[in-house]
N, C-alpha and C positions, 0 to 999 in steps of 0.2 A: 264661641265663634269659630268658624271654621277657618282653618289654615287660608296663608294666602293663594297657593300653589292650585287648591279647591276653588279657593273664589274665582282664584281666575279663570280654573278652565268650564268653570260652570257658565261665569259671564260672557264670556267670548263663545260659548258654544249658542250659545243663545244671540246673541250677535251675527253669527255665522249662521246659525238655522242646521248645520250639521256638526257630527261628531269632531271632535277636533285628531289626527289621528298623530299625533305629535306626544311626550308626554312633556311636562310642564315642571321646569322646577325654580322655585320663587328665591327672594333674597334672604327669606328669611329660612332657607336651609329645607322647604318643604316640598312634596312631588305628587302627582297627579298624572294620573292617566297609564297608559300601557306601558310594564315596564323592560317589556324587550324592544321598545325603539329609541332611536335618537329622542334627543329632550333638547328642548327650547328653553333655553338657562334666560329668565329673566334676572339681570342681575340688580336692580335697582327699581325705586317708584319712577324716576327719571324716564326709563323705557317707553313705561304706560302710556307720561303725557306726552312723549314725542309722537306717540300712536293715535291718542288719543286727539290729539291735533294737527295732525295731516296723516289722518285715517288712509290707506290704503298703502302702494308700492311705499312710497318715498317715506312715510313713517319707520316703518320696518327698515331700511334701509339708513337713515337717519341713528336709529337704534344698534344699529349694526357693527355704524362704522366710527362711532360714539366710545364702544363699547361693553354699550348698555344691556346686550342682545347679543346672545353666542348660541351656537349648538356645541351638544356636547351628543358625542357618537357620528356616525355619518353623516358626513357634510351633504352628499350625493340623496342621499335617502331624505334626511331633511326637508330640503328644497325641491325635490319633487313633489313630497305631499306638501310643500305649502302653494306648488304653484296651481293648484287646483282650487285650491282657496283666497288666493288674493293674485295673480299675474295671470291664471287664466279667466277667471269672474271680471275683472278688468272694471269692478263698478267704481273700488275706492269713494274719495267722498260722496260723489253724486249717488252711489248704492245705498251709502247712510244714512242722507236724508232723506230718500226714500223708506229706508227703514223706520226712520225715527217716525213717523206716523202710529205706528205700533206701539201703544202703552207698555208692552211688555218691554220693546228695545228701551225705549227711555229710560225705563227703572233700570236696566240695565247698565244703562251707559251713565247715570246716575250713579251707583254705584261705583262702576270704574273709576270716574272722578272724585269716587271721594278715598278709596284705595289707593290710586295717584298721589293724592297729598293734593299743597296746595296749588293752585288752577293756572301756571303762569308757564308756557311755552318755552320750553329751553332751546338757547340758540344754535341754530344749525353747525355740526362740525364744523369745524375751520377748512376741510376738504373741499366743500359742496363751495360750487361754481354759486358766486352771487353777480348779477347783473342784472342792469335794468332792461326793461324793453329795448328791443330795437331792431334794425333791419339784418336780417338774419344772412351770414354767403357773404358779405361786401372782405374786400382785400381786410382790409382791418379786423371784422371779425375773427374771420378764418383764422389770421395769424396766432388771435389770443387763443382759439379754441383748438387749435393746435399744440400750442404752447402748453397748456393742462395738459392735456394729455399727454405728448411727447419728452418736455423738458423735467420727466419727473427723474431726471439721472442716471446718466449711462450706463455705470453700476449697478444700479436696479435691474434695468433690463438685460444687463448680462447675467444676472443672475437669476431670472426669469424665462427668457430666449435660451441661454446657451451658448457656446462656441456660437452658431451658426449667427447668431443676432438679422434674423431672420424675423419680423414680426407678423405673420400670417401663414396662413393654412401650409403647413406640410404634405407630404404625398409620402404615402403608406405602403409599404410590402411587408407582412407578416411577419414579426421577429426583427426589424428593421430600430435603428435608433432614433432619437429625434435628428439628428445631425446629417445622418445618411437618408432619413427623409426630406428633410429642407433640401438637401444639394440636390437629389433625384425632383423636387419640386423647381427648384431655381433649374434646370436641366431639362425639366418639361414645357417651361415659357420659352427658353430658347427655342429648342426644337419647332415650337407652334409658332414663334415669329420667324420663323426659318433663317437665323442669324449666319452669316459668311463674312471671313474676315473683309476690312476694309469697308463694312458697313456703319450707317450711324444709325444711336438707339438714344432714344429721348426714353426715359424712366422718372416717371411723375409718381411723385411720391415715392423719392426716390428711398428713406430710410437711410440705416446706418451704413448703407453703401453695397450688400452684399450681394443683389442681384446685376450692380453694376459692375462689380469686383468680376462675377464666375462671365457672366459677357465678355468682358473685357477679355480675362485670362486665356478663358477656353473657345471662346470663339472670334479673338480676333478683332471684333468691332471699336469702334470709339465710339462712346458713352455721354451723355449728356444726362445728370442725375438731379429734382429740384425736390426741395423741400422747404418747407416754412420752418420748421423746430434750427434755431441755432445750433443745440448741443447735439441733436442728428450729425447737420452739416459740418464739424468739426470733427466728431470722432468719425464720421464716411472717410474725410480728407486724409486723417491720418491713417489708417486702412489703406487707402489707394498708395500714397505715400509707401510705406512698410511693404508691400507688394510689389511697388517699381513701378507701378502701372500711370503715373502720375500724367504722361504722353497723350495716355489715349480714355483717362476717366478725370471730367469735371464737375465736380460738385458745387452746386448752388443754392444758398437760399434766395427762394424766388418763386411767386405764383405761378403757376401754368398759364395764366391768363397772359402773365408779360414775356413767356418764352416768345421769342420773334428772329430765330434765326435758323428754322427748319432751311428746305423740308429734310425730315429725317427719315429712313429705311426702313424703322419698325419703331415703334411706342409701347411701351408695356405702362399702363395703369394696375399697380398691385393692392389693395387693400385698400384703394386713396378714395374712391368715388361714392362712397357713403360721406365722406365731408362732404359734399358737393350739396346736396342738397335737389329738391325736387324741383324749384324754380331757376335752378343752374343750370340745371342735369343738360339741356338743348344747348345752353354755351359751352361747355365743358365737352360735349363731343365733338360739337362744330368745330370747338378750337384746333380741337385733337387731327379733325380729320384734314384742317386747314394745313397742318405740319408734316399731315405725309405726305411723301412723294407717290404719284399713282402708282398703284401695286403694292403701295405698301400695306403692311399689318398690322395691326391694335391686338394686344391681348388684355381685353378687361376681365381682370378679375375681381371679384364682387360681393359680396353677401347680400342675401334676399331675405326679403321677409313673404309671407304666405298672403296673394291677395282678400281685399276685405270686399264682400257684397257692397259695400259702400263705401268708396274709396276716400271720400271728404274727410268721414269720422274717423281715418290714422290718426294717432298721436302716436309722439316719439313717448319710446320708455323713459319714464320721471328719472329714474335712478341711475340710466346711464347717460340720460341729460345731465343731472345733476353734478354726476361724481366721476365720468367713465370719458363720455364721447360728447364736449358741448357744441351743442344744433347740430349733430349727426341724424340722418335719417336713411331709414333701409326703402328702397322700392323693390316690387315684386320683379321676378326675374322679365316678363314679359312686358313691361312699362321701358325697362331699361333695355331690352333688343326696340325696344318700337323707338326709343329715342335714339339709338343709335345711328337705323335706319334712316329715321328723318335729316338726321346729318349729312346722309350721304352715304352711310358704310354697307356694304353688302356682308351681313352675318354670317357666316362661313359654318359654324360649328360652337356646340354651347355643351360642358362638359360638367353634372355636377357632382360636388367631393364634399358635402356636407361631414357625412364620417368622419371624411378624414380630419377636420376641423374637429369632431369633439375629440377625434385623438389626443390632437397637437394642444388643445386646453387643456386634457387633462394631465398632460404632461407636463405644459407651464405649472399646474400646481402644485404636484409633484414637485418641481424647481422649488417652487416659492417657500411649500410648505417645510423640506430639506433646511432649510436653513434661515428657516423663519425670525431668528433674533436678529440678522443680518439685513434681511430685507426690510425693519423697524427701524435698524439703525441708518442705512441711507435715505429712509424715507420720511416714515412717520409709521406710529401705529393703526392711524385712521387708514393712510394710505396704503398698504399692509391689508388690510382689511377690504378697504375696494376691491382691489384684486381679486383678493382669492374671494370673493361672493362674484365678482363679474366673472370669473373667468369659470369657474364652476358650475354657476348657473348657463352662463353660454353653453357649456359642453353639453348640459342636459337638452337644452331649448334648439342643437344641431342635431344630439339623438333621438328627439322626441318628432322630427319634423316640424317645429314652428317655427323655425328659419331653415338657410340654408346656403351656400357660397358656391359660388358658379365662374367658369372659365369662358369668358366669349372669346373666341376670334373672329375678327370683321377685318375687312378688306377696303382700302381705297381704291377699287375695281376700274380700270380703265375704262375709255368708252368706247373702244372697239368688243369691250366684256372677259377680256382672258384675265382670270384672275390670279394667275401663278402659282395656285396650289396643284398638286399631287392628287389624281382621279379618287385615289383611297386617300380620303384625309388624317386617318388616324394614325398612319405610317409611326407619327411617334411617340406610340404606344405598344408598337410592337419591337 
């Protein structure tokens, strides 16, 4: 009988209809396939049936963060070629049984199951977001799905982030560190909310305090900063705290929905309105543009995803449902200026830095990977694992073009029309 390392990649190629270009090495110490690439370490029967029943993304993922399921060699290299075979095909179960029609798949997949061992589903990581149905956006949601994600340990993400504890996209100059990228980043919202001391700045989704911090310090303003994560809002507080700035920077946990004490001078949304959701998205601006003062400025920043011919058929990614971002959803950059608009905002300028995001991921992994016993010990292994498959795989799917993150500035435009900006609006960029 042939190894299992053979079985396997004969039966999944057959499954898949194409070459597998991965090599394959089994638990039982055996190897398959090409052997100057990365290898897909099946390390257990356990793998199979996590795959084998919930066939597509979230199997593999499931397997992943299990432990069941490593690469060994580039991580990068890896997850490229797998995403051509299961994240871009995007059939998952409904491909299968379509498959299974085919006599030949079924022996196949027969097989499998019996290579798997015996037929009983093992239970989901302890990671993976379990919840039942329900109505997706309400205050209560948000809080919890916030909460996974955010409350996974200050620690963590300083050890992830970096000094800068900074959670999103950096801005890049060639040779440049992660650090002197985030401040030149936190430096470029200023500038585009065109902040002057003695101004207010509402920052929604405010994080660990540090776009409210360089505001505060370097331009003068007072700050109003909200977040839903507890352990955000406390290590922000002491930040502001240690800085002296405690006068002119407030930190809250607190919906944007219940902020009611504009209006404020400029709004920065950084990173936040992918929680929002696509049936929010019209209150979430509205609310926003309710708090400025006329002439003021929004800078949404954003990440997009690539529109679909048929907008209905979105589905959010299982895996970063699952285990990453729960009821997050990306809209296309052109959905999210059109709602803007309909709020009220006059769009000014829309900037995109996709690059620069797979930079700053790949850097987070870099972080992560550096000190990897560390980052298991304040977390978990499982969790550990999310990560560096989320944040890896993002960087590819920002260099590949199939997302992307974007800078709007919109305006609460008066009605006489002067909108307060500078005839050249790029001014600060040069």
């Amino acid at each position: 009988m042939a190894d299992a390392a053979s079985r396997l990649r004969s039966l999944a190629e057959q499954l898949l209809g194409v070459p597998l270009p991965l090599r394959l090495r089994a638990w039982d110490g055996s190897q398959a396939g090409p052997p100057d690439a990365p290898a897909l370490v099946v390390r257990n029967r356990r793998a199979l049936r996590r795959m084998l029943f919930k066939p597509g993304e979230l199997g593999l993922a499931r397997a992943w963060v299990a432990g069941d399921l490593e690469v060994e060699g580039d991580l990068y290299t890896a997850l490229d070629a797998m995403a051509g075979l299961v994240w871009e095909r995007g059939d998952g179960a409904r491909g299968l049984v379509e498959s299974l029609r085919d006599p030949a798949v079924r022996a196949a997949v027969r097989e499998l199951l019996k290579l798997a061992g015996p037929p009983l589903p093992p239970a989901p990581p302890r990671e993976e977001v379990r919840r039942p149905r329900r109505r997706l956006h309400t205050r209560h949601t948000d809080k919890r799905a916030i909460s996974h994600h955010y409350d996974v340990g200050n620690d963590f993400y300083e050890l992830v982030l970096g000094p800068s504890m900074v959670y999103s996209c950096a801005y890049w100059e060639d040779g440049g560190s992660l650090e002197t990228a985030q401040r030149d980043k936190l430096e470029l919202i200023s500038a585009k909310l065109g902040l002057t001391p003695g101004q207010r700045l509402l920052d929604v989704g405010c994080g660990w305090g540090s776009l409210a911090i360089h505001a505060a310090r370097e331009h003068g303003v007072s700050v109003v900063g909200v977040t839903l994560s507890q352990e955000q809002a406390a290590y922000a507080r002491k930040r502001v705290a240690d800085e002296g700035l405690t006068d002119r920077v407030e930190i809250r946990v607190q919906d944007y929905r219940d902020v009611a004490d504009g209006p404020f001078d400029a709004i920065s949304s950084i990173g936040m309105a992918e929680h929002v959701g696509a049936e929010r998205y019209l209150e979430y601006a509205s609310q926003l543009y309710t708090l400025l003062k006329p002439g003021g400025r929004l800078l949404n920043h954003q990440i997009a995803r690539r529109p679909q011919r048929d907008e209905s058929a979105y589905e959010v990614d299982e895996f970063i449902d699952a285990y990453v971002f729960p009821d997050g959803e990306l809209a296309p950059l052109g959905t999210t200026v059109t709602q803007l608009e309909r709020a009220g905002f006059e769009v000014r300028d829309v900037e995109s830095i996709r690059e620069h995001y797979a930079r700053t991921l790949r850097q987070w992994v870099v972080n992560l990977e550096a000190d990897w016993d560390r980052a298991v010990r304040l977390s978990s292994p499982g969790r550990a694992r999310v990560w560096q498959l989320y944040m890896a795989a993002s960087a590819l799917a920002f260099e590949r073009n199939r997302i992307g993150v974007n800078q709007v500035l919109a305006v609460r435009t008066p009605e006489p029309g002067g909108s307060g900006l500078p005839l050249r609006t790029r001014t600060w960029n040069t």
